[in-house]
N, C-alpha and C positions, 0 to 999 in steps of 0.2 A: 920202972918209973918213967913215966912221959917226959918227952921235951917239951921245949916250948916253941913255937909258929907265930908268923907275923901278920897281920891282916890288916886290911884298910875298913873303917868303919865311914859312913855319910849320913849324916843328917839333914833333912829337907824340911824347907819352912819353917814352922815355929818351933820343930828340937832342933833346931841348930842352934837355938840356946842354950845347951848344953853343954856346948862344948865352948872354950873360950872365942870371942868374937875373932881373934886371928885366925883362929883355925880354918875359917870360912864353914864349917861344919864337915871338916875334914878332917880326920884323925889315926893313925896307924897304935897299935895295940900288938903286943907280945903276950900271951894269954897260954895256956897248959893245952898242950895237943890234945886234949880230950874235951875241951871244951863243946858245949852246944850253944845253940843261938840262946835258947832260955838263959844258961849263964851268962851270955856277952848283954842282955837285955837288964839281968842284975845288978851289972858290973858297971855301965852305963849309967842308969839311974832310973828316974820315975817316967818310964813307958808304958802306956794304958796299954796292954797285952791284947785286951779284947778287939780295939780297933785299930790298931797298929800295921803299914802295908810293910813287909820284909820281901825284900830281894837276895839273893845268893846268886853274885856272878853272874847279874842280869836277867836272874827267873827268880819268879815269886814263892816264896816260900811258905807255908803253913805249917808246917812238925817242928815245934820250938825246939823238939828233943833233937832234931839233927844236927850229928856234930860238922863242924866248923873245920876246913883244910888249911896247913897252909898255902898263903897268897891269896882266902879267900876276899871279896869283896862284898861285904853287908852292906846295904841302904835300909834305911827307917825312912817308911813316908806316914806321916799321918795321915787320916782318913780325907777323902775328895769331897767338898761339898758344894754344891751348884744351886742354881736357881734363876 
């Protein structure tokens, strides 16, 4: 049976509503060492998957399936938009 790992989760711009206003959209998380990003995206809440920017420890992530280390650090950016 897996233990469990602590990670730093961040929220940028508008999910940082997500989490309570003190947190600044800053949040640490104890979650099952087998965890993948798809589950920490679950566990979080309502993140549009399709256009969602994820970093892993300052590189950008695409394989929702990859699991999660501890002392990993996840960012959620929502999508860039300009004009």
């Amino acid at each position: 049976m897996a233990g469990k790992i602590k990670i730093e989760v961040r929220l940028f711009a508008n999910l940082r509503e997500m989490f309570p206003q003190e947190s600044r959209g800053v949040k640490e998380f104890q979650i099952p060492a087998d965890f993948s990003i798809d589950q920490l995206v679950d566990l979080i809440g309502d993140i549009d998957r399709s256009t969602v920017i994820i970093m892993q420890n300052g590189r950008r992530e695409k394989d929702f399936g990859k699991k999660i280390k501890d002392g990993d650090r996840i960012a959620f950016f929502p999508p860039v938009g300009g004009g």
